[in-house]
Residue, then its C-alpha position, 0 to 999 in steps of 0.5 A: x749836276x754840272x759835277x755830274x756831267x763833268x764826271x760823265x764827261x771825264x769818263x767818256x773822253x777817257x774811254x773814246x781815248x783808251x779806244x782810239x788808242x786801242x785801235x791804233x794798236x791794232x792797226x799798227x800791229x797789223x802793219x807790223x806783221x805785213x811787213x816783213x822784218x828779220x826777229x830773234x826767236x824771242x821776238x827782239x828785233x835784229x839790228x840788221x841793217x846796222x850790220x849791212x850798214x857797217x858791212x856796205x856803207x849803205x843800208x839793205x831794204x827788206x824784200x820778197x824777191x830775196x829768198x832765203x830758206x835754212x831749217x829753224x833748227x839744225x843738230x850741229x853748226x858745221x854743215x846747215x843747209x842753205x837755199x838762197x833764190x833772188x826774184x830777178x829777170x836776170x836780163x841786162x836792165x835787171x839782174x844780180x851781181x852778188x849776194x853776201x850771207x852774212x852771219x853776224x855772230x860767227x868769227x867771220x861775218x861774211x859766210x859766203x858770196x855769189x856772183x851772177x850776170x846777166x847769162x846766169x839765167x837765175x840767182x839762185x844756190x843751194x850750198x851749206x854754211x857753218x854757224x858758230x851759234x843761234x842767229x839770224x842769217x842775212x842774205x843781201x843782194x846787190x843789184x845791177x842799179x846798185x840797190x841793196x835788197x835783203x832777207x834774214x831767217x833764225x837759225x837754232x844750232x846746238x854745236x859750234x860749227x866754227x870752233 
């Protein structure tokens, strides 16, 4: 009998624990998708903010208020359309100063830099950038308090544009 209950009990705390672990999955899967984090169309996470790291001397945080829009896929690298908007009230307590596009897997990193003030009244642009290959694009936006806030989108090319 007592081997009985020890085997019951075995299976019970077996099964509570391949729950709880279950749950706790879930619950940090869910977090995952909450937060937003720049990917390889693969799903393998980018090393972005090693590269800002590098790039800057400090790390970027991910942010809603950077937005950076390019098409998932384009037909060649040497013009891709890029729309970039940072959520700012662009007044002198909080503005803009520049934004970096970084794409880490051109010859030069850096694409592109926009600098704004506090009189740009908003910081946004629409512009075209060449990639030499598929890859993540980073936006970093330096603002006026000297936080690093950034955003990233995969873009598919199927021609080098930087060759």
């Amino acid at each position: 009998m007592s081997s009985a209950s020890t085997t019951n009990g075995v299976m019970r705390r077996t099964v509570l624990r391949g729950g709880s672990c279950c749950g706790m999955g879930l619950a940090a899967a869910q977090l995952m998708a909450a937060t937003p984090s720049l990917a390889a169309s693969d799903g393998s996470p980018i090393e972005d903010n090693e590269l800002v790291k590098r790039q800057f001397g400090r790390g970027a945080t991910l942010s809603p208020r950077v937005h950076l829009e390019m098409p998932a896929a384009f037909g060649n690298g040497y013009s891709v359309p890029l729309t970039l908007v940072v959520d700012s009230a662009m007044t002198e307590a909080d503005h803009v100063r520049v934004v970096h596009v970084l794409a880490p897997k051109n010859p030069i990193i850096v694409v592109a830099k926009f600098h704004f003030t506090q009189h740009s009244g908003k910081a946004a642009v629409a512009t075209r950038i060449r990639l030499s290959e598929p890859q993540t694009v980073i936006a970093v936006a330096e603002m006026n308090d000297g936080a690093l806030l950034m955003a990233g989108t995969w873009v598919k090319v199927d021609t080098d544009g930087c060759s």
